[in-house]
N, C-alpha and C positions, 0 to 999 in steps of 0.2 A: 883504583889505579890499574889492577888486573884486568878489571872487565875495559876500561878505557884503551889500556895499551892491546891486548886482543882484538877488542873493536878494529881499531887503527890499522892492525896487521891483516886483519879479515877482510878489510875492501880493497886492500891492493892486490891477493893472490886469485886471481879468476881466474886463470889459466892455469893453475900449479894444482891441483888436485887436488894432493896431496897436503897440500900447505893449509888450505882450503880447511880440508877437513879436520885438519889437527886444531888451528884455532877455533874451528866454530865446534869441537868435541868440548875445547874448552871453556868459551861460553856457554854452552847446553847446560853444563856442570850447576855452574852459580847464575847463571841467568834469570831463569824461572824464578829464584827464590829473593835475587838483590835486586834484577830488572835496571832495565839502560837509563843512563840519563836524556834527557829531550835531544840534546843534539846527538849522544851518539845511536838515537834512535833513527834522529833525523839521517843519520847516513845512510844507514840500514835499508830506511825507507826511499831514499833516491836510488839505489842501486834499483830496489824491486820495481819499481814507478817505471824506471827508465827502458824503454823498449828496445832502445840501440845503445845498451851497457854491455859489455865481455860478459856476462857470468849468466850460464845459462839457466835455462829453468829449474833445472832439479835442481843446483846453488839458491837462486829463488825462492823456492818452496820451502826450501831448510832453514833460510835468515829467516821466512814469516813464520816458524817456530819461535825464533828469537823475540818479539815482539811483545816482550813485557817493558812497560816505561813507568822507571817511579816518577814520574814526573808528571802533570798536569799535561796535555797535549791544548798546543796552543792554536789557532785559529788557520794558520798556517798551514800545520802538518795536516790537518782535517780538510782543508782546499785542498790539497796537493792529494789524497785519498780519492774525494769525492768528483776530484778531476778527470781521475783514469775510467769511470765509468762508462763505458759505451759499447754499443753493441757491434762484433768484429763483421756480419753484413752488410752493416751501414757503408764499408768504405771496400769500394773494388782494388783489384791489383794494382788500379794505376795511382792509386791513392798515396799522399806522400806518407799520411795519418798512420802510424803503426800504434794497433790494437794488441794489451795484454790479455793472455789467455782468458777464456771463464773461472777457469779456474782459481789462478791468481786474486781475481775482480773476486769471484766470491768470498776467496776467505780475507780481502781487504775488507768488506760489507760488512763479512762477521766480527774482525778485529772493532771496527767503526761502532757496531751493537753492543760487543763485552765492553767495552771504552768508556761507555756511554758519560757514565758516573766518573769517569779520570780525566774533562776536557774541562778546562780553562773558559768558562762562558761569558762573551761580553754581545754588545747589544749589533756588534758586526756579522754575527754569526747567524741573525735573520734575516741575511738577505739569501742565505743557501735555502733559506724553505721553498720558494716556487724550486728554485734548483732541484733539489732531494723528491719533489713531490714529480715533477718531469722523468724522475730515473727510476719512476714506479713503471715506466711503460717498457723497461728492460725486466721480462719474465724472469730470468734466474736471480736475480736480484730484491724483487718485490718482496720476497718476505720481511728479510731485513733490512731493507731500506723504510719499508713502511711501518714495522714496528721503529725503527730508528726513529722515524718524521712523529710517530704518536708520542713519544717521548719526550719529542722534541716541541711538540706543543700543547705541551701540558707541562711544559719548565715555563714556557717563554710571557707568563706574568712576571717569573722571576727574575728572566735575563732583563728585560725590559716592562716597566709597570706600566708604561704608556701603548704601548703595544694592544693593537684592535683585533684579534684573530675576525675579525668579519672579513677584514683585505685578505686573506688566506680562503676562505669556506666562499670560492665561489659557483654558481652555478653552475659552472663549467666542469670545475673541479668534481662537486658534488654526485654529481650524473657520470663521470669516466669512471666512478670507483664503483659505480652499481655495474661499467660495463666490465671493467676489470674482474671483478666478481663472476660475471658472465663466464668469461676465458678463464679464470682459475682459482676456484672457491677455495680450496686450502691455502693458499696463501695471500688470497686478499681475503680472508675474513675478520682477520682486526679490524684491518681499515676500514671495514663495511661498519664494524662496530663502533668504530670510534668516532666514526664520521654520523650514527644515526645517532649518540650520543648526543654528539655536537646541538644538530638538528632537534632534538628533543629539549636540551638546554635553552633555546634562543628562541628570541621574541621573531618568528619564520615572517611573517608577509605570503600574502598569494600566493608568488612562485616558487616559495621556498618549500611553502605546504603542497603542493604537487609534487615536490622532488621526496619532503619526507614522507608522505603516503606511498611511492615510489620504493623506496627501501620500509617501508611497515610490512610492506605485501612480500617483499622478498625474507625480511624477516621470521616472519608467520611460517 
């Protein structure tokens, strides 16, 4: 009921500073240790998402402290996460599109990675895989977006038994990650590996085996 009623108090004071800070001193307190329930995560969470909210960024940075949920995170809150990704170049001044910092985006990626193990998985949740595998092409993000996506396909027998990762492992696919590797070896070198994994696993074909010989040499 404390952390509830705080919560409550907390996203109304954006303007008050002061106010501000005395509730969120006292969630810091028991936070970390009791952690929000999903909705009052979920407020937490629209506040920081929200790019035309009152509360500025260093308010921001301090709720993504807050960011322990005893709760299951539902398919929901992990859209609404994976939604805010984008790179702030992409969209000029005349853009109506307002982009949250790198900053922010990063340490959502990271919350998204520690999490991994706390989401609620049902068979909806593979339709973010092209999604997640698309948001490797945002540099500050590739490390843990792509450890995220290895994780996430190496559950996805589980979420779904019918599930073909060949519709995932395509050609396409296979060959951006050797170029990604190219532009930044420290953090696409899971991918590299888990993707030559893959490739070593599976009955390849022809062009498959051009692309794994491909990553064998880069390997080596």
């Amino acid at each position: 009921d404390f952390i509830a009623s705080a919560t409550s108090n907390l996203v109304k004071v954006a303007e008050d500073n002061s106010k501000f800070d005395k509730y969120y001193n006292q969630l810091h307190a028991v936070v970390p240790k009791y952690g929000l329930s999903l909705e009052e995560f979920t407020l937490l969470l629209d506040i920081v998402i929200d790019p035309h909210s009152e509360f500025k960024s260093v308010q921001k940075n301090k709720l993504l402290t807050l960011f322990y949920c005893r709760d299951l995170l539902d398919f929901d809150c992990v859209l609404k996460i994976v939604s805010v990704f984008k790179v702030p170049s992409y969209y000029n001044k005349k853009s109506t599109t307002v982009i949250l910092s790198k900053a922010i985006q990063t340490k959502l990626s990271s919350f998204l990675l520690r999490n991994f193990v706390n989401i609620r998985w049902e068979k909806k949740f593979l339709r973010l895989l092209n999604w997640l595998y698309d948001l490797l092409s945002i540099g500050y993000l590739r490390l843990n977006i792509g450890l995220f996506l290895i994780y996430f396909l190496s559950l996805s027998p589980e979420i779904d038994p019918l599930y073909d990762k060949r519709y995932f492992y395509t050609a396409k696919k296979l060959n951006s990650v050797l170029e990604f590797y190219e532009l930044d070896k420290s953090n696409s070198l899971p991918l590299l590996l888990s993707f030559a994994a893959y490739l070593s696993s599976t009955n390849r074909g022809y062009s498959f085996d051009l692309i794994f010989s491909k990553y064998l040499l880069v390997l080596s």
